[in-house]
C-alpha positions, -999 to 999 in steps of 0.1 A, spaced: -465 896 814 -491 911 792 -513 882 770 -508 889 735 -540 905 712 -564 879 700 -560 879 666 -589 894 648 -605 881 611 -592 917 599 -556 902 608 -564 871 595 -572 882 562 -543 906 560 -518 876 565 -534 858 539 -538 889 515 -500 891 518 -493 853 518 -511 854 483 -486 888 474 -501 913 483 -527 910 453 -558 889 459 -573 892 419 -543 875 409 -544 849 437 -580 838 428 -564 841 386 -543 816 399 -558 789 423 -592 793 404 -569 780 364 -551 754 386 -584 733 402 -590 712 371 -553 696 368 -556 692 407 -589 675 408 -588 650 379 -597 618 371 -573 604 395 -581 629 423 -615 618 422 -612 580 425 -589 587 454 -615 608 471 -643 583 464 -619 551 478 -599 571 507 -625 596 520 -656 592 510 -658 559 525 -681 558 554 -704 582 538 -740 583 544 -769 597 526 -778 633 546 -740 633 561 -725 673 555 -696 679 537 -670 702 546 -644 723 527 -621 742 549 -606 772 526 -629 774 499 -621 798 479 -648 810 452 -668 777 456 -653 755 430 -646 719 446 -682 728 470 -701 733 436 -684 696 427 -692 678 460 -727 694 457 -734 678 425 -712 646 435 -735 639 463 -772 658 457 -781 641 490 -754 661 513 -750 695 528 -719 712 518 -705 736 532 -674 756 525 -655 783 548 -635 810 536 -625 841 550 -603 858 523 -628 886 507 -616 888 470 -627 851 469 -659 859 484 -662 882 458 -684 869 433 -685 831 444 -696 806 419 -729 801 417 -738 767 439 -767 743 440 -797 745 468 -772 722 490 -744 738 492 -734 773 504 -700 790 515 -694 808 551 -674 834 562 -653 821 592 -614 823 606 -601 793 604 -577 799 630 -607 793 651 -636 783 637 -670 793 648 -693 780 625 -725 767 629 -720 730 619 -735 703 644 -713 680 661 -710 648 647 -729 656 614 -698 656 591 -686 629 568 -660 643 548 -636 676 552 -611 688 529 -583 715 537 -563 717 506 -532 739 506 -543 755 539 -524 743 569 -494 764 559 -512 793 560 -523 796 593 -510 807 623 -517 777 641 -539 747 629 -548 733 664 -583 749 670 -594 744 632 -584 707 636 -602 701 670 -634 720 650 -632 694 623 -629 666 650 -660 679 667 -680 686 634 -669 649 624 -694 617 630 -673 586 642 -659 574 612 -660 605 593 -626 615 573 -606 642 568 -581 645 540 -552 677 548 -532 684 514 -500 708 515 -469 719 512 -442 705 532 -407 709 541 -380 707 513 -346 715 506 -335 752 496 -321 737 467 -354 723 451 -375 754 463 -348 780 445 -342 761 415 -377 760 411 -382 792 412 -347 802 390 -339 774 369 -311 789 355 -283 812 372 -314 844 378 -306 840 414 -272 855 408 -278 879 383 -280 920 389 -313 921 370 -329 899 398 -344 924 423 -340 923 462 -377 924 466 -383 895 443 -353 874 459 -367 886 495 -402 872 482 -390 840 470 -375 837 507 -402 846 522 -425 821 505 -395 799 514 -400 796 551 -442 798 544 -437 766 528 -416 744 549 -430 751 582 -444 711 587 -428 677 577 -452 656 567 -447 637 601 -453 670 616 -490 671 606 -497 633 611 -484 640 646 -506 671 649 -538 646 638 -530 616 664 -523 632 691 -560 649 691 -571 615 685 -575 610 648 -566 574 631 -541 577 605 -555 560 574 -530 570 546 -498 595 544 -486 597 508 -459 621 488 -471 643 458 -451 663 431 -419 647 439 -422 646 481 -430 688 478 -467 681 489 -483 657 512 -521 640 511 -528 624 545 -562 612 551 -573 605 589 -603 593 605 -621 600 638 -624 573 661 
């Protein structure tokens, strides 16, 4: 039996290009408007309580995903005393990043395997926010943040998980659209498309995923009604 390709950061950004819609400026329109209600006050004092708490002074931060730089730019000036770094691989976010301070910087890297040069052991924090659903497999990207990670060091993984057909369609047709002529067969194969993108993992799934490479399981918690999950683990 023939092995199959190695999948290539050309591929990897394809998938993503098309996971997005096919349409990259609106994709960065989108997640770039939505950062402020999804890091408020809130967010923060979670972050500061759950994952930032065996911080050091000089420990690196990590954001896996990173889009045009904006939650880097905040841990940056959050913490003037850490390296941050964030990874991204998706080229119409690279494309005119925000402009960060002298401790921070983003890297190109496939996050289906990551290869970046981050010493072992050097990491406090990592964040991978809405990005475990997108990748072919989250294995090699998890044991690079377990290796990256200092004993005691935290990751926090938030994303969509697994819901019912009826929430996800409703959703998306709150009336009767789903049954009218007017609604397109591309649009209703898009909406089932994204359907199976978004309820590949239950949120067991994930913490399962995490412990059995040897993480400690510090908190697993529902968002937006059970849709998302926010688990926060911890290298032993």
């Amino acid at each position: 039996m023939m092995n199959k390709p190695i999948q290539t950061i050309e591929t990897t950004q394809a998938n993503i290009l098309k996971h997005h819609g096919g349409d990259g400026s609106v994709a960065r329109q989108r997640i770039t408007e939505h950062y402020e209600r999804r890091h408020d006050v809130d967010f923060w004092a979670f972050w500061d309580t759950k994952v930032a708490a065996n911080h050091q002074s000089g420990d690196a931060i990590i954001d896996l995903g990173a889009g045009i730089g904006q939650f880097v730019k905040d841990c940056a000036a959050r913490h003037a005393d850490a390296p941050v770094v964030g990874i991204e691989v998706a080229p119409y976010m690279l494309h005119q990043p925000l402009a960060l301070p002298n401790n921070a910087q983003i890297v190109v890297d496939d996050l289906n395997d990551p290869q970046a040069d981050i010493p072992p052991n050097s990491v406090s924090m990592v964040m991978a926010n809405m990005l475990v659903h997108e990748l072919t497999q989250p294995m090699k990207m998890f044991q690079a943040v377990r290796r990256w990670l200092k004993v005691g060091g935290r990751l926090c993984v938030i994303d969509v998980v697994r819901q019912p057909l009826q929430d996800y369609l409703q959703r998306r047709y709150p009336n009767t659209e789903m049954w009218q002529d007017a609604t397109s067969r591309s649009d209703l194969e898009d909406a089932f498309e994204h359907f199976l993108e978004h309820n590949r993992y239950h949120p067991e799934d994930i913490v399962f995923m995490l412990e059995s490479g040897g993480f400690k399981l510090i908190s697993c918690e529902p968002l937006r009604n059970g849709g998302q999950t926010r688990i926060v683990v911890e290298k032993m």
